[in-house]
TORPA-4810 file (N, C-alpha, C, O; in nm, 3 decimals):
<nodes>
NODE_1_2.930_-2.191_6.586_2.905_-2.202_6.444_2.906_-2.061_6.385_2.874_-1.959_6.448_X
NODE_2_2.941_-2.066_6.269_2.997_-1.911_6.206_2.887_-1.981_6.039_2.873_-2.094_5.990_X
NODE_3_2.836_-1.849_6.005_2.809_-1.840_5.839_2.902_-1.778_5.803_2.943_-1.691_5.879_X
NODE_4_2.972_-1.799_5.671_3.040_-1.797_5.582_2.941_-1.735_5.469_2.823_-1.772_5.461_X
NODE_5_3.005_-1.626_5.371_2.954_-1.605_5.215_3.066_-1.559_5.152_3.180_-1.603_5.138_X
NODE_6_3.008_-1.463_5.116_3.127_-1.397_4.946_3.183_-1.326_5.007_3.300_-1.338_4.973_X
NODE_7_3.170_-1.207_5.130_3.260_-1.144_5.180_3.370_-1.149_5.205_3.460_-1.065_5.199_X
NODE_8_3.361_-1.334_5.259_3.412_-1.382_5.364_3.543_-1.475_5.280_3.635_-1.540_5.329_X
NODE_9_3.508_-1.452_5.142_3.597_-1.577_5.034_3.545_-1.614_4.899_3.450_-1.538_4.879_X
NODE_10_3.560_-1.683_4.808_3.515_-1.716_4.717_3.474_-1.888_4.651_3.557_-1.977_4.672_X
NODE_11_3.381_-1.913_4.596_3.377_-2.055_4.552_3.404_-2.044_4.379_3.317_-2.001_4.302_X
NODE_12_3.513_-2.082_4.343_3.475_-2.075_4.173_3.548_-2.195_4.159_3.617_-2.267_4.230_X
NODE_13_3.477_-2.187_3.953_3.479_-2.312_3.917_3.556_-2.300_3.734_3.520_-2.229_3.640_X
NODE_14_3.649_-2.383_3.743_3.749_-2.368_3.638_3.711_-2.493_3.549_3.696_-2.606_3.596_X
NODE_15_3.693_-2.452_3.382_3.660_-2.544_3.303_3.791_-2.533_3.184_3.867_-2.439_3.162_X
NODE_16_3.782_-2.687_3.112_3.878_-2.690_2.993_3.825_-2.677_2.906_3.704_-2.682_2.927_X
NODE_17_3.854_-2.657_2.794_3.812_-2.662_2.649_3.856_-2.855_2.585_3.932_-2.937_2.638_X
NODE_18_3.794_-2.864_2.496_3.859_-2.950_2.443_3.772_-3.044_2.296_3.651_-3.061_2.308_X
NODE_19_3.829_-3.086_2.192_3.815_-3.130_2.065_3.871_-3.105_1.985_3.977_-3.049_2.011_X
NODE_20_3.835_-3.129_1.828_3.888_-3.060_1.743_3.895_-2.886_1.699_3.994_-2.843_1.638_X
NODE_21_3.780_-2.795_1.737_3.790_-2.688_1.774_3.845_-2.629_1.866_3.861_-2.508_1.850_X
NODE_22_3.884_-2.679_1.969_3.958_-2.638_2.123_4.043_-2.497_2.126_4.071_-2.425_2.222_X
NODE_23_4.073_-2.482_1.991_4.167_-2.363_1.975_4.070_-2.240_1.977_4.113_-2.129_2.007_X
NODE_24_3.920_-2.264_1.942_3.848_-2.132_1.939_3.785_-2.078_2.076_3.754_-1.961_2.094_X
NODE_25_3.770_-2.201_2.190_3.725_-2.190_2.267_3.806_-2.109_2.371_3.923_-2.073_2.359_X
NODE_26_3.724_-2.089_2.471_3.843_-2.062_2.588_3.810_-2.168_2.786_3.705_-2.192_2.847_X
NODE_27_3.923_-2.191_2.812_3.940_-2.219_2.902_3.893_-2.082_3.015_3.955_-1.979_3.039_X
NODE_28_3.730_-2.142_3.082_3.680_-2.055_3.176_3.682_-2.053_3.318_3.699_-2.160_3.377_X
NODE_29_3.668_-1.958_3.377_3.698_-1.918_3.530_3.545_-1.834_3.575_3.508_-1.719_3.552_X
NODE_30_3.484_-1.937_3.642_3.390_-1.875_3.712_3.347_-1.880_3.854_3.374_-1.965_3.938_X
NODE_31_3.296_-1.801_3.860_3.275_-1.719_4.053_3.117_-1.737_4.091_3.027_-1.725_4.008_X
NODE_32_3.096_-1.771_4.249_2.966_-1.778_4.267_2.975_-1.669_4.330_3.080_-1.634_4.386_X
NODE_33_2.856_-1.593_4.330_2.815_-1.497_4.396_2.736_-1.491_4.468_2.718_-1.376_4.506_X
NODE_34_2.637_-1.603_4.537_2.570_-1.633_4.612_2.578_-1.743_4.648_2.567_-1.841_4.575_X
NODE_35_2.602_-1.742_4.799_2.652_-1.861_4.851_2.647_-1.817_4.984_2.652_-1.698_5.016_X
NODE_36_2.633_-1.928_5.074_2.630_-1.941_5.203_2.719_-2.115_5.243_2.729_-2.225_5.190_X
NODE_37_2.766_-2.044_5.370_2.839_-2.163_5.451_2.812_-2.148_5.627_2.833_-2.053_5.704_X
NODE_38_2.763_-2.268_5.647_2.749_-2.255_5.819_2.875_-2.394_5.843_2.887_-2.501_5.785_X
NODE_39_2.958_-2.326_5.961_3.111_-2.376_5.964_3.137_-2.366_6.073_3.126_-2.261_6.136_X
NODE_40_3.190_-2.514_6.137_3.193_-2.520_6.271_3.336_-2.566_6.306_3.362_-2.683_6.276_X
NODE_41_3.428_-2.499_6.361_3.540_-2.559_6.386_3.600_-2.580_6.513_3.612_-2.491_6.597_X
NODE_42_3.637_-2.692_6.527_3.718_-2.708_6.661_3.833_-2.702_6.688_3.896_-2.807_6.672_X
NODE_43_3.891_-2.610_6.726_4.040_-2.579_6.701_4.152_-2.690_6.775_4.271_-2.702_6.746_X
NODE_44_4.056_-2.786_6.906_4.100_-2.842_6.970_4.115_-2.976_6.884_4.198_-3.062_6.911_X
NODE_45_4.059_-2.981_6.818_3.997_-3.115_6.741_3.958_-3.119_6.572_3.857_-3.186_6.550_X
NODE_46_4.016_-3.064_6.463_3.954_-3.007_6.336_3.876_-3.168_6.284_3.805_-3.173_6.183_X
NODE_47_3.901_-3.273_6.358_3.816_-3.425_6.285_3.670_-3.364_6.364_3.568_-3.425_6.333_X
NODE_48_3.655_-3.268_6.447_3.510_-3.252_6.499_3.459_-3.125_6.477_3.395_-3.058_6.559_X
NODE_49_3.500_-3.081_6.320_3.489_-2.946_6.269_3.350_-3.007_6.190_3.315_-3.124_6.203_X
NODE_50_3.276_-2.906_6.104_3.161_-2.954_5.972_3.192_-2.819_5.930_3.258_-2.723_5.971_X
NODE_51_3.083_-2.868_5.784_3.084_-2.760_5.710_2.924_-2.775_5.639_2.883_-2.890_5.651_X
NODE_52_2.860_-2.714_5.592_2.702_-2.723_5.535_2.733_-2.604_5.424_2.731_-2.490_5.470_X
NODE_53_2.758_-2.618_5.305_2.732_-2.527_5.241_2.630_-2.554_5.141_2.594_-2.667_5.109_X
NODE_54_2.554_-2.370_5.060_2.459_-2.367_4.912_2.517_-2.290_4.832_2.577_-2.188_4.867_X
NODE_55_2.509_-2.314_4.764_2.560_-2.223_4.665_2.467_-2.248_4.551_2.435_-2.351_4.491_X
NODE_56_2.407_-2.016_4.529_2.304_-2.062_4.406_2.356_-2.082_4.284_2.446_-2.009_4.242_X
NODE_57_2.305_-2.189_4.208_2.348_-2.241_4.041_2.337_-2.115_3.950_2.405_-2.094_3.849_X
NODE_58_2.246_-2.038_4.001_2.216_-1.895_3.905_2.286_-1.798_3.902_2.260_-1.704_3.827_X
NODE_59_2.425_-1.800_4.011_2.510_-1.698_4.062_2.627_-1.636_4.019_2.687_-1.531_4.045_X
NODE_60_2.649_-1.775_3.912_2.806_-1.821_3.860_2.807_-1.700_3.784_2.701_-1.655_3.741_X
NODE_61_2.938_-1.632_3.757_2.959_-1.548_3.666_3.133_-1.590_3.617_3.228_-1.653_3.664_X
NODE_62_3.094_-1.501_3.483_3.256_-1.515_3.422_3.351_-1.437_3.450_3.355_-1.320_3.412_X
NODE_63_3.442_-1.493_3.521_3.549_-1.398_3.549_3.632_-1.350_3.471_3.667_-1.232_3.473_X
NODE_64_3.692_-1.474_3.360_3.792_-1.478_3.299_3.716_-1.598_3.164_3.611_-1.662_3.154_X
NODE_65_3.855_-1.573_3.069_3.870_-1.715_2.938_3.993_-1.715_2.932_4.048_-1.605_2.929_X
NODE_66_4.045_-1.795_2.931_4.207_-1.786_2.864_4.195_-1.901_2.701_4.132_-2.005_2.683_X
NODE_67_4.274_-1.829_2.620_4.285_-1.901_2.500_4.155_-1.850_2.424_4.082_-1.767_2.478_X
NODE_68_4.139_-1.883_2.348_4.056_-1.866_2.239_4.118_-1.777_2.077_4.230_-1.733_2.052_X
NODE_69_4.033_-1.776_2.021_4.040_-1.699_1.893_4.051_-1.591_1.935_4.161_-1.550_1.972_X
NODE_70_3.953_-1.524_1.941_3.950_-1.369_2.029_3.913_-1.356_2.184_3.863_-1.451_2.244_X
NODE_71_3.942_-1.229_2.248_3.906_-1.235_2.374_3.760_-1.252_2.411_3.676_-1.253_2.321_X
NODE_72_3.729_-1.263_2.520_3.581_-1.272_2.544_3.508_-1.173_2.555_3.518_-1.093_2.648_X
NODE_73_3.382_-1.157_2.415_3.323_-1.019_2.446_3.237_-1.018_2.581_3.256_-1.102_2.669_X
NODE_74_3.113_-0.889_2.591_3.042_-0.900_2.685_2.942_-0.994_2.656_2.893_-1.072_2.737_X
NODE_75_2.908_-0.981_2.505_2.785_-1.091_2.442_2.872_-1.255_2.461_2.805_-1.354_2.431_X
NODE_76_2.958_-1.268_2.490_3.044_-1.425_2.500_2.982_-1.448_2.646_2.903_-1.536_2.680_X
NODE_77_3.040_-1.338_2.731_2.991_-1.386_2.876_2.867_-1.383_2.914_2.853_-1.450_3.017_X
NODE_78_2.767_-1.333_2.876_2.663_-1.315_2.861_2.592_-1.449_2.842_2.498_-1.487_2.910_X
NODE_79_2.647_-1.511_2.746_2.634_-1.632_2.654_2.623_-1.733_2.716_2.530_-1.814_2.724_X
NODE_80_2.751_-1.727_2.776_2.807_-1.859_2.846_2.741_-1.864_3.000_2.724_-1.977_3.046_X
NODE_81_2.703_-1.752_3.082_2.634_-1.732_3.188_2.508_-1.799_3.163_2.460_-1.866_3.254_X
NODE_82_2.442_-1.788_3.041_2.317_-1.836_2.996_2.291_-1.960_2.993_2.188_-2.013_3.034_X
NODE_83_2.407_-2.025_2.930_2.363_-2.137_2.937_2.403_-2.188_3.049_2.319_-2.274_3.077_X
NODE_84_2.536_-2.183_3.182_2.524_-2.191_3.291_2.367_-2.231_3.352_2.339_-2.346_3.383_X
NODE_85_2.310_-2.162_3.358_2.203_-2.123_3.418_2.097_-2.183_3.391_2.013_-2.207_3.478_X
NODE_86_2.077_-2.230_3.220_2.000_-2.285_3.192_1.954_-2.413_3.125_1.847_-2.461_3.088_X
NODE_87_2.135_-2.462_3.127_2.128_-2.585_3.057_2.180_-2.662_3.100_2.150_-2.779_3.080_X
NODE_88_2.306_-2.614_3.197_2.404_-2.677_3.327_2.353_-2.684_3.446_2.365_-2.790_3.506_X
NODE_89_2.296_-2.591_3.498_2.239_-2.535_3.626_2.114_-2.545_3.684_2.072_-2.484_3.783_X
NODE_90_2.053_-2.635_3.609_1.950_-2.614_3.624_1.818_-2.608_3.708_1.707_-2.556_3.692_X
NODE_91_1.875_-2.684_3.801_1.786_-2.733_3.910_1.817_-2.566_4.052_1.768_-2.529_4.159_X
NODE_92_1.920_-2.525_3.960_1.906_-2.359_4.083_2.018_-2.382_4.219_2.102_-2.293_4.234_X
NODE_93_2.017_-2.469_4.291_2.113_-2.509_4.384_2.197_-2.631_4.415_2.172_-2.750_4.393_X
NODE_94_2.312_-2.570_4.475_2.418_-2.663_4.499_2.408_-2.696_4.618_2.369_-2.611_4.697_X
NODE_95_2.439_-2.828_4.663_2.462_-2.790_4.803_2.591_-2.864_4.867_2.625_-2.944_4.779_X
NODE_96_2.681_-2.877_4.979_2.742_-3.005_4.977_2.743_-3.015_5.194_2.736_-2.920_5.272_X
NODE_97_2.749_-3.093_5.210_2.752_-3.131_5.385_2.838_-3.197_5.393_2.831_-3.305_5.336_X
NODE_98_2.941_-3.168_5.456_3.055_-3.260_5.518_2.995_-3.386_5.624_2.894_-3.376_5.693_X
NODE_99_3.078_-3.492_5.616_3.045_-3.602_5.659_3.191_-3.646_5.756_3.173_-3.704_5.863_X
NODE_100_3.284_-3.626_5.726_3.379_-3.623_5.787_3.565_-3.515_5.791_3.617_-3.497_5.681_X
NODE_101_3.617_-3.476_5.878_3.679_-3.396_5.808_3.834_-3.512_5.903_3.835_-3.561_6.016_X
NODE_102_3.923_-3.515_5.809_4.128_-3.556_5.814_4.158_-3.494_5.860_4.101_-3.392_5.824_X
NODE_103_4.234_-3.471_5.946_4.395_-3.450_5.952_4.507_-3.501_5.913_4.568_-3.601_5.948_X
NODE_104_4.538_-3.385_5.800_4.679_-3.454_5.746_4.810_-3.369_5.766_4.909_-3.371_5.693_X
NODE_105_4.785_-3.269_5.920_4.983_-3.242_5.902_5.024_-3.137_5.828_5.036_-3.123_5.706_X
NODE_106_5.044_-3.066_5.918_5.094_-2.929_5.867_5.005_-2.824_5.820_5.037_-2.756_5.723_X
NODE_107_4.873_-2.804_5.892_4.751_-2.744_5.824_4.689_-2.764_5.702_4.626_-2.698_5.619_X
NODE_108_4.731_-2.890_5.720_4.663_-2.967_5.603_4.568_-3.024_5.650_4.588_-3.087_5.754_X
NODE_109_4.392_-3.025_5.574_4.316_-3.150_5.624_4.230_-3.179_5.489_4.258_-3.117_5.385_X
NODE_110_4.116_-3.282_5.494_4.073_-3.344_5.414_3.925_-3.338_5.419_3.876_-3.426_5.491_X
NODE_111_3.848_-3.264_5.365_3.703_-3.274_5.390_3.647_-3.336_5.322_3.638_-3.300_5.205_X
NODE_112_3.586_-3.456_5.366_3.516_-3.540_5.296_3.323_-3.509_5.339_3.287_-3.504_5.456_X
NODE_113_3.239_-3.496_5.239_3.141_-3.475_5.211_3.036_-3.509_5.105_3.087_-3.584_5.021_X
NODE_114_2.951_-3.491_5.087_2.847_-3.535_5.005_2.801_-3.384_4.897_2.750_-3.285_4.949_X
NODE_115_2.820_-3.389_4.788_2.788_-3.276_4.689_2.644_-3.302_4.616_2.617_-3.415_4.573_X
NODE_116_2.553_-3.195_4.605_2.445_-3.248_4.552_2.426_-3.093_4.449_2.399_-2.977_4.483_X
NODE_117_2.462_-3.173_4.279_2.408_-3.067_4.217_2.267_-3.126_4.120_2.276_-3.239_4.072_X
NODE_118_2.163_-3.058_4.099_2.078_-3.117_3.978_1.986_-3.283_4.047_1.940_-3.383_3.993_X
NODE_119_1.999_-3.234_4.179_1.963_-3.353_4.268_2.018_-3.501_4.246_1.957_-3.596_4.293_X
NODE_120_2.102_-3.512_4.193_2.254_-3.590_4.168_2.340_-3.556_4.324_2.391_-3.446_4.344_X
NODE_121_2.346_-3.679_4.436_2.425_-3.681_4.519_2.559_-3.734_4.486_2.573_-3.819_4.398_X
NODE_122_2.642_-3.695_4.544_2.794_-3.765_4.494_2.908_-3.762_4.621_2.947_-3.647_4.637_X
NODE_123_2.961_-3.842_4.699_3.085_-3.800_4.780_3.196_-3.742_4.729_3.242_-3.826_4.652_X
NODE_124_3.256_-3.658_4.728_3.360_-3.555_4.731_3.489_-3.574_4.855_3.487_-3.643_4.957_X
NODE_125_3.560_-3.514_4.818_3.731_-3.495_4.907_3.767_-3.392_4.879_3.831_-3.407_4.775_X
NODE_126_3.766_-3.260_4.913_3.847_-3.147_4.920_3.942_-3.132_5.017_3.927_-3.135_5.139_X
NODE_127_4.064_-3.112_4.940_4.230_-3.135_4.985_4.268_-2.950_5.003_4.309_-2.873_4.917_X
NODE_128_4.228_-2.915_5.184_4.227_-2.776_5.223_4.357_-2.782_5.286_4.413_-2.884_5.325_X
NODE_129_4.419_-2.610_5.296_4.507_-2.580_5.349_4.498_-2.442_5.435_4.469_-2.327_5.402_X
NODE_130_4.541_-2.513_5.586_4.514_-2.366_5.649_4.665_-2.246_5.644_4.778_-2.266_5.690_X
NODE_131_4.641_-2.189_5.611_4.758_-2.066_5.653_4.710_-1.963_5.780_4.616_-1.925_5.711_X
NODE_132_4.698_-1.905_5.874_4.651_-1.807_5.942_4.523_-1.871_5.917_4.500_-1.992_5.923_X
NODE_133_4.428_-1.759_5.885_4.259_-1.763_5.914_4.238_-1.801_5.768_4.133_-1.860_5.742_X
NODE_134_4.305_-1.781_5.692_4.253_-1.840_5.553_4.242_-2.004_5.524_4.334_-2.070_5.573_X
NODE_135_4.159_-2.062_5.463_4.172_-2.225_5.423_4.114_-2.235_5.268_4.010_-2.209_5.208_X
NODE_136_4.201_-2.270_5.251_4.229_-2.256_5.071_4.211_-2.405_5.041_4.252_-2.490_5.120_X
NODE_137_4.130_-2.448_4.887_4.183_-2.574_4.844_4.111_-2.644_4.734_4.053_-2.555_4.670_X
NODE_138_4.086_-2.768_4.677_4.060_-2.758_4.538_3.966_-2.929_4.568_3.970_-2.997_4.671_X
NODE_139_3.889_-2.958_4.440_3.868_-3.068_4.390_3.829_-3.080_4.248_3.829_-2.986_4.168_X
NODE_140_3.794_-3.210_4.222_3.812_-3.226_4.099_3.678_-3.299_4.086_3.670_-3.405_4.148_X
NODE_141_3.544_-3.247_3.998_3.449_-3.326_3.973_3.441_-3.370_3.843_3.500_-3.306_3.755_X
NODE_142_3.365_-3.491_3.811_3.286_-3.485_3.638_3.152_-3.448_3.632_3.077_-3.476_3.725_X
NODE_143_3.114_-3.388_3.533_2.988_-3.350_3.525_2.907_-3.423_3.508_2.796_-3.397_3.553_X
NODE_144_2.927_-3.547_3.435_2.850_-3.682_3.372_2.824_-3.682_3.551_2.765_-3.585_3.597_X
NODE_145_2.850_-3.744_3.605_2.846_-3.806_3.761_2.759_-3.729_3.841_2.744_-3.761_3.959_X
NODE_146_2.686_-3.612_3.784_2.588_-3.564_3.816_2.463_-3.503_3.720_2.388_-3.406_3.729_X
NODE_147_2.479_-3.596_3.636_2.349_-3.561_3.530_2.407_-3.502_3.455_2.372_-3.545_3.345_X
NODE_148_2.512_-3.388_3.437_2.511_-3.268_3.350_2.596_-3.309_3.227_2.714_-3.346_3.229_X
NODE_149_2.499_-3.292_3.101_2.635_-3.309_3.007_2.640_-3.180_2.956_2.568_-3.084_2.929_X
NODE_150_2.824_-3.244_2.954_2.912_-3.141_2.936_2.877_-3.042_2.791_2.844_-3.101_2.689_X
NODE_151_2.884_-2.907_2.791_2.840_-2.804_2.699_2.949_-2.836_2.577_3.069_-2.851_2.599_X
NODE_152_2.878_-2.846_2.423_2.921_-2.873_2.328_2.898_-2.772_2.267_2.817_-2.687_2.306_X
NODE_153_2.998_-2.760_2.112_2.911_-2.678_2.002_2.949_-2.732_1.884_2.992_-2.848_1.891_X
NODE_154_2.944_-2.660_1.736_3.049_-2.712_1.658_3.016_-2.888_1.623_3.112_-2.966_1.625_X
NODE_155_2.899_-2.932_1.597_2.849_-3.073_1.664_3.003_-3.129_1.729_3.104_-3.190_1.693_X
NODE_156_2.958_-3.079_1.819_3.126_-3.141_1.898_3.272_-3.137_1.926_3.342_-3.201_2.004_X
NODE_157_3.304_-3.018_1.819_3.419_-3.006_1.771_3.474_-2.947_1.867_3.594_-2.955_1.892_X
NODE_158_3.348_-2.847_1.965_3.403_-2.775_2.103_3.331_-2.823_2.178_3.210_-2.845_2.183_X
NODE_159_3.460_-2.848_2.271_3.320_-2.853_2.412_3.396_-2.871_2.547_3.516_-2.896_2.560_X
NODE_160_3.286_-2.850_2.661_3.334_-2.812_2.786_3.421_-2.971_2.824_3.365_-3.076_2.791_X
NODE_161_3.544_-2.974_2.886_3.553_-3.093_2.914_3.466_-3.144_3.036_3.405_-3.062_3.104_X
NODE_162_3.461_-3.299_3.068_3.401_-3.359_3.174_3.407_-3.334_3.294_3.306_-3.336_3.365_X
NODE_163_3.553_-3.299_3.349_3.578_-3.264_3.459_3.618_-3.132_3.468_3.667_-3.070_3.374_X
NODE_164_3.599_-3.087_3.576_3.567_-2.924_3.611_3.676_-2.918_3.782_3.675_-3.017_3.856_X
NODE_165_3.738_-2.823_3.811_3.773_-2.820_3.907_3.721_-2.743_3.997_3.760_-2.642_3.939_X
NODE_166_3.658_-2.695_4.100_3.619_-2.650_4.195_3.729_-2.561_4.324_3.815_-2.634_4.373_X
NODE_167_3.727_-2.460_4.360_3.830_-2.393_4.447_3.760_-2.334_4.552_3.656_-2.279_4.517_X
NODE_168_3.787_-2.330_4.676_3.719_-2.270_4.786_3.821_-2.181_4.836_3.935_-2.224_4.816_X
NODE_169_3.814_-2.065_4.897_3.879_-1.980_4.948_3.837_-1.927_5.044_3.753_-1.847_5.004_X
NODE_170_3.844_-1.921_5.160_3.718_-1.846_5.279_3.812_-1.809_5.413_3.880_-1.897_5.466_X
NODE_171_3.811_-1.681_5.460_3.889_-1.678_5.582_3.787_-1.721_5.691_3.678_-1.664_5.697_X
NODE_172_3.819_-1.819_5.775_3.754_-1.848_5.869_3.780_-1.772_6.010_3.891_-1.734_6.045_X
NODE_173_3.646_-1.753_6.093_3.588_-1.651_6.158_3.677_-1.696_6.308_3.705_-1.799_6.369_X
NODE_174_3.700_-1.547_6.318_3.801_-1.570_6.457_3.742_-1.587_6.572_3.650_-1.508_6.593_X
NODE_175_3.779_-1.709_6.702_3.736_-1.731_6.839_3.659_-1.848_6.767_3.587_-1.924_6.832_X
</nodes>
């Protein structure tokens, strides 16, 4: 068994804009910065691999916006970290435990697991790809499906969409 963190890769999380304001908003890109993964792989066998990860809710930062009116000041990210933290995030940790992991062919596999944000459990499928030591790959959550509603403003005119995509990136530990 190997721990995994930020050194080692990244967890971020990509949001849409969307309403009748959508044009002021921006489409965001954010990064955890605290996070841990204990990761067990069997090279002989990857269906008898796991994974246990946390990741803190308080960690997220803004990487990026694309679109908007203007670019994103420091008081925007500032902003938007805030309410992260305090209106999305709130319960402080993520966590998710694999329950089973695919093989699908060609360093392709399928981790299926249990995600728990805001003490909202949910099963998940992250669709990974190995290259060398790296395993790259994505899913797709809604926020409703775990308590969180989605960040509005504008009574509505902006707001975060429902579903959020999720990206893992981590080189996994050699031997």
């Amino acid at each position: 068994m190997a721990t995994l963190g930020p050194g080692d890769g990244s967890i971020k999380v990509y949001t849409k804009r969307e309403g009748l304001a959508s044009r002021v908003g921006h489409d965001l890109t954010l990064e955890a910065s605290r996070w841990n993964a204990e990761v067990t792989v069997d090279p002989d066998d990857i269906t008898r691999s796991s994974v246990s990860a946390t990741v803190d809710g308080g960690s997220f930062e803004v990487l990026e916006g694309q679109g908007g009116a203007m670019p994103l000041s420091d008081k925007d990210r500032a902003d938007i970290r805030k309410n992260v933290t305090q209106k999305v995030l709130t319960s402080g940790q993520i966590q998710f435990r694999s329950t089973a992991v695919e093989s699908l062919g060609d360093g392709r596999f399928a981790l299926n697991g249990d995600l728990t944000i805001g003490g909202a459990g949910r099963p998940v499928r992250i669709d990974l790809t190995q290259s060398g030591e790296r395993v790259s790959g994505r899913t797709t959550i809604r926020q409703t499906d775990f308590g969180i509603k989605p960040y509005s403003a504008m009574l509505g005119a902006l707001k975060v969409a429902d579903s959020v995509d999720i990206e893992v990136d981590v080189r996994l530990p050699s031997g």
